[in-house]
C-alpha positions in Angstrom: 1.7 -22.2 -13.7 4.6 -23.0 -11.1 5.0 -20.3 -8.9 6.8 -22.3 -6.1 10.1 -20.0 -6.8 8.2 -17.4 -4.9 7.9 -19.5 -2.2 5.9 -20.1 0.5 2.4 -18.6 0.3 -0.5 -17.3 3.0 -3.4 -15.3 3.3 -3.3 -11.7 5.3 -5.8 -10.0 6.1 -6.2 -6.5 5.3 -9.2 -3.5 5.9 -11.5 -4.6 3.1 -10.6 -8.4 2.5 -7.1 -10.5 2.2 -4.7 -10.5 0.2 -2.1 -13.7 -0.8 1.5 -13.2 0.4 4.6 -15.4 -0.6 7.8 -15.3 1.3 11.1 -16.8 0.6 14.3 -16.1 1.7 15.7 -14.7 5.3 17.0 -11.2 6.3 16.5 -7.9 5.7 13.2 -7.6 3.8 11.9 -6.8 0.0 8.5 -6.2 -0.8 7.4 -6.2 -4.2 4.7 -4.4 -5.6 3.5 -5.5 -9.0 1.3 -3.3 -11.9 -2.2 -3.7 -13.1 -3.2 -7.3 -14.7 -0.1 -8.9 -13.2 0.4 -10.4 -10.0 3.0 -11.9 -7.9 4.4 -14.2 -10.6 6.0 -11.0 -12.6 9.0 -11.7 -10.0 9.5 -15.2 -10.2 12.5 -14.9 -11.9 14.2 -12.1 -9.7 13.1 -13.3 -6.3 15.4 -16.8 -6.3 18.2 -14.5 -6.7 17.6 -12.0 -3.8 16.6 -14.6 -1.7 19.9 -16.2 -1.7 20.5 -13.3 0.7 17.0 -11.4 1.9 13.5 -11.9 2.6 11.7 -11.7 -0.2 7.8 -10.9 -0.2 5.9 -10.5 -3.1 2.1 -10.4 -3.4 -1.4 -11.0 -5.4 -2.0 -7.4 -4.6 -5.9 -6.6 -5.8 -4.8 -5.4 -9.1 -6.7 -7.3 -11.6 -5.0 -10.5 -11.5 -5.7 -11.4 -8.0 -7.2 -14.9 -6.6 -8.9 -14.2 -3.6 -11.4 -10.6 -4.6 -11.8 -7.9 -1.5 -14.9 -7.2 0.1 -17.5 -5.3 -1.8 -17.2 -2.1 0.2 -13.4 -2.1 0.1 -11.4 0.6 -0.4 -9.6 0.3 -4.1 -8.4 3.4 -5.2 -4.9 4.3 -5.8 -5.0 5.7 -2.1 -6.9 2.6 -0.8 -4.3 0.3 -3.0 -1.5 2.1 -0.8 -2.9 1.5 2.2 -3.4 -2.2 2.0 0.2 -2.6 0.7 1.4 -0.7 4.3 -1.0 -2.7 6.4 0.5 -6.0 5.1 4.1 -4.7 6.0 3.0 -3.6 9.1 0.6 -6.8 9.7 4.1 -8.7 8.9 6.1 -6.3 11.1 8.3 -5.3 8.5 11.2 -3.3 9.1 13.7 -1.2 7.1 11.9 -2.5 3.9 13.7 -2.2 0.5 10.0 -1.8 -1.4 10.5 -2.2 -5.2 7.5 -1.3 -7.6 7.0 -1.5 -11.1 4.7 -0.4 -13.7 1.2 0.3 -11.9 3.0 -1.0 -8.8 5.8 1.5 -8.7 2.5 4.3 -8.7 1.5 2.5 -5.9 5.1 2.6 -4.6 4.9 6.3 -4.4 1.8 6.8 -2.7 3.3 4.3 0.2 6.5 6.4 0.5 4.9 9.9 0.6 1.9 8.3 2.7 3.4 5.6 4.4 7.4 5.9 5.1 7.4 4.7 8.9 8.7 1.3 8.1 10.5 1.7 4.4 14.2 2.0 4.5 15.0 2.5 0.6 13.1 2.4 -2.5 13.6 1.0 -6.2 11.1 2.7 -8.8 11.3 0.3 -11.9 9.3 1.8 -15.2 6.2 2.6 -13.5 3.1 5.3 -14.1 4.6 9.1 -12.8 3.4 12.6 -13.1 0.8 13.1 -15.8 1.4 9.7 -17.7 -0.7 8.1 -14.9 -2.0 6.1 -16.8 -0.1 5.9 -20.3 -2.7 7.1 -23.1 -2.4 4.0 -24.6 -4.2 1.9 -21.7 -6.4 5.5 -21.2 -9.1 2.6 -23.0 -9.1 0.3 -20.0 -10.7 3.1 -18.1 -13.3 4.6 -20.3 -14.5 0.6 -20.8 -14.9 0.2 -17.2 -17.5 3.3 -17.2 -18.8 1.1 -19.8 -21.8 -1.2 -18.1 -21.0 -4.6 -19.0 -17.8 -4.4 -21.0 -15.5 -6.3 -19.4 -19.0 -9.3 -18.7 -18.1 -9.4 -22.7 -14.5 -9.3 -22.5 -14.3 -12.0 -20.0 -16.8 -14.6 -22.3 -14.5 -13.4 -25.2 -10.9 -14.4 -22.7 -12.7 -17.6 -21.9 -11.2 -19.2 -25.2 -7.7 -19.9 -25.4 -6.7 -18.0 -28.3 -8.6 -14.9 -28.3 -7.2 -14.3 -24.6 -3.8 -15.1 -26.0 -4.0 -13.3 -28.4 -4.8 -9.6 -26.6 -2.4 -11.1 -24.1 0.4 -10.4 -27.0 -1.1 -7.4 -28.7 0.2 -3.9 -28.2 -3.1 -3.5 -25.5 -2.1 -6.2 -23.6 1.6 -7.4 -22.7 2.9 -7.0 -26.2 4.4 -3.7 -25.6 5.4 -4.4 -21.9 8.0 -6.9 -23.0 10.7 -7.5 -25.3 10.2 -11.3 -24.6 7.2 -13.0 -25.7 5.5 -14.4 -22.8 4.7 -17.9 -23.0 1.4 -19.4 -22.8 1.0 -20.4 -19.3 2.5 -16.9 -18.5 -0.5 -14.7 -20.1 -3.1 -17.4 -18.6 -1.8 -16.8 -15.0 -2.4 -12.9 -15.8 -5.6 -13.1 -17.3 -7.1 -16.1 -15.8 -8.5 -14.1 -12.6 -10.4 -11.9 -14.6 -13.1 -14.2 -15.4 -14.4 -14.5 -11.7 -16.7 -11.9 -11.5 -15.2 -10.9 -8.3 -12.2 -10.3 -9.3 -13.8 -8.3 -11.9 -15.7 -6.0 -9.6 -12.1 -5.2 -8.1 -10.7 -4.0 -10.9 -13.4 -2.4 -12.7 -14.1 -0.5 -9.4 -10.0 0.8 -9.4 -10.1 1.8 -13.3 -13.1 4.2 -12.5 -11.4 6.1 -9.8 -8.3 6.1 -12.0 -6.8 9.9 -11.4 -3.5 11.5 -12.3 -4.0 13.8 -9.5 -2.8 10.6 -7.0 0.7 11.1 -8.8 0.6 15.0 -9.2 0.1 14.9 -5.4 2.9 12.5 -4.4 5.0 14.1 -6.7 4.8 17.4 -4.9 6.6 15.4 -1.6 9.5 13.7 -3.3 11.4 16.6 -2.0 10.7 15.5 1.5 11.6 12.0 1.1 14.7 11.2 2.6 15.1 7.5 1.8 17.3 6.3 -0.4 16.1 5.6 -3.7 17.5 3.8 -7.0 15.8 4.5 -10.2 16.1 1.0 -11.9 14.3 2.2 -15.9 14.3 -0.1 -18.9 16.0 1.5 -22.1 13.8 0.5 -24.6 10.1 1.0 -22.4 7.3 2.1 -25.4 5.1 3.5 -22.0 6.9 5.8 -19.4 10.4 7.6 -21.2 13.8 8.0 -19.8 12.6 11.7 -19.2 10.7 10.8 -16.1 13.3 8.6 -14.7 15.6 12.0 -15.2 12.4 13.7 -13.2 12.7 11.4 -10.7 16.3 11.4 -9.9 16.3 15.4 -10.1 13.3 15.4 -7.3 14.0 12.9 -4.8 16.9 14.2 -2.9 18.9 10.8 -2.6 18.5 8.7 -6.0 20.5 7.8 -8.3 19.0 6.2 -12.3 20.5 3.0 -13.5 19.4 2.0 -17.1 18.4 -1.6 -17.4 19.4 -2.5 -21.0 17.5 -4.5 -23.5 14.2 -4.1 -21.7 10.8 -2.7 -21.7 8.1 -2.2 -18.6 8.5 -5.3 -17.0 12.1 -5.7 -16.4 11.8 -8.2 -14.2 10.6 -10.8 -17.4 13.0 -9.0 -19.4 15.8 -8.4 -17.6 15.4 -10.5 -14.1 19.7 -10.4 -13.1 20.1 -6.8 -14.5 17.5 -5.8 -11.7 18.8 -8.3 -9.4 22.2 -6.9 -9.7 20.8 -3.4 -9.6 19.1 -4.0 -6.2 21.7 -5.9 -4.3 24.2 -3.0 -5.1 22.0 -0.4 -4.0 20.8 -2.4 -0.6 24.8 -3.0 -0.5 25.9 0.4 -0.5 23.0 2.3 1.3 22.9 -0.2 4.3 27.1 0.2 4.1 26.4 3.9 4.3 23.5 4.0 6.7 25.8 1.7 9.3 29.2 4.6 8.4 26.3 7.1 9.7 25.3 5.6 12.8 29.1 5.3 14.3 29.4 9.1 13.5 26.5 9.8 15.3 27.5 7.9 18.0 30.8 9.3 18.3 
């Protein structure tokens, strides 16, 4: 699969391995931060529009769909996941960072703003795991299979044939419920593909057993101390993560404001790529027009 719209790509390295970074675009910077079994490609279709303006990084982060697997001993829970996505912003000496997460990524997302704020300027959560629904009951499975010894050695010899992987890749476990569109081929090959190193495996097998809802319960309880900016960016037709929290969200973090994305499900950026697009240059727009008003008060 083409992923040249990202751009550019390198390795950086992080506590516990590397991790591949693509960059395209100059200016103020956007770092993306994808869910669980996707990778870097989910933004492929948002990042040629934002780049027409800002620097847009997006990431292989060591989710399940990664090409290069961490160190055996690395850190990859929730909290570990959160740390690596802060070192490569401050390995890249990233400042006043728009970060935008979705799905697994936008959990991520809020374990980087309550743990990690120094360098983040403003914040889009996109349909993502919150609260209790960390994760959704529906992918509850993916977890109890990875206490499983051997599971996903079987799964993988099952995904190593065209159709079969295909074929979860569009059922309601998979992708089929995370998108309105049906993913092409090559699409739910990129996804999957990684899983059958048995590195990569390790990686995420070792994530889903420390899966917790206590990571989001805890960040939760510090929304009310975040003080960035943040734009709530929710599909109207998600089957995973409700309106509801979105509403949660906006009534806990003291400067939000929820946008619906219409027509979409979970990943809006497949769905619904120039909705989100829109969304995010209106709300970099607006905040960086507001955030300059503030500094010539405070001068004056």
């Amino acid at each position: 699969m083409d992923v040249s719209e990202l751009g550019s790509s390198r390795t950086v390295p992080v506590d516990g391995g590397a991790v591949r970074v693509y960059e395209r675009g100059s200016g103020k910077p956007i770092v993306f931060v994808h869910g669980l079994f996707t990778n870097a490609a989910v933004w492929r279709k948002v990042v040629p529009i934002l780049a027409e303006n800002y620097r847009c990084i997006t990431a292989d982060w060591p989710f399940g769909s990664h090409r290069i697997a961490m160190d055996q001993d690395a850190d990859l829970t929730a909290t570990g996941l959160a740390a690596i996505v802060a070192e490569v912003i401050d390995t890249l000496d990233l400042r006043d960072v728009t970060i935008v997460g979705n799905d697994g990524g936008g959990m991520l997302t809020q374990l980087v703003i309550t743990r990690h704020p120094e360098r983040i300027g403003r914040v889009v959560l996109t349909p993502c795991d919150a609260y209790e629904n960390y994760p959704p009951r529906m992918f509850l499975y993916l977890c109890w299979l990875a206490r499983v010894p051997a599971t996903f050695e079987v799964l993988a010899v099952m995904m190593r044939v065209p159709f079969l992987r295909r074929l979860l890749g569009r059922s309601p476990i998979g992708y089929g419920w995370l998108t309105r569109l049906r993913l092409d081929d090559e699409v739910v090959d990129h996804y999957f593909t990684p899983v059958l190193d048995r590195s990569t495996r390790r990686d995420v097998v070792k994530f889903l057993k420390t899966v917790d809802k206590q990571d989001t319960l805890d960040a939760a309880q510090k929304f009310g101390n975040v003080t960035l900016p943040v734009l709530v960016a929710w599909a109207s037709a998600d089957k995973f993560f409700p309106v509801q929290h979105a509403e949660r969200f906006v009534a806990d973090f003291p400067d939000s404001r929820l946008e619906i994305i219409d027509d979409s499900r979970t990943l809006t950026g497949e769905d619904q790529p120039e909705q989100l697009a829109s969304s995010i240059l209106r709300f970099i727009g607006e905040t960086t027009a507001r955030s300059a008003e503030n500094e010539v008060v405070h001068r004056k």
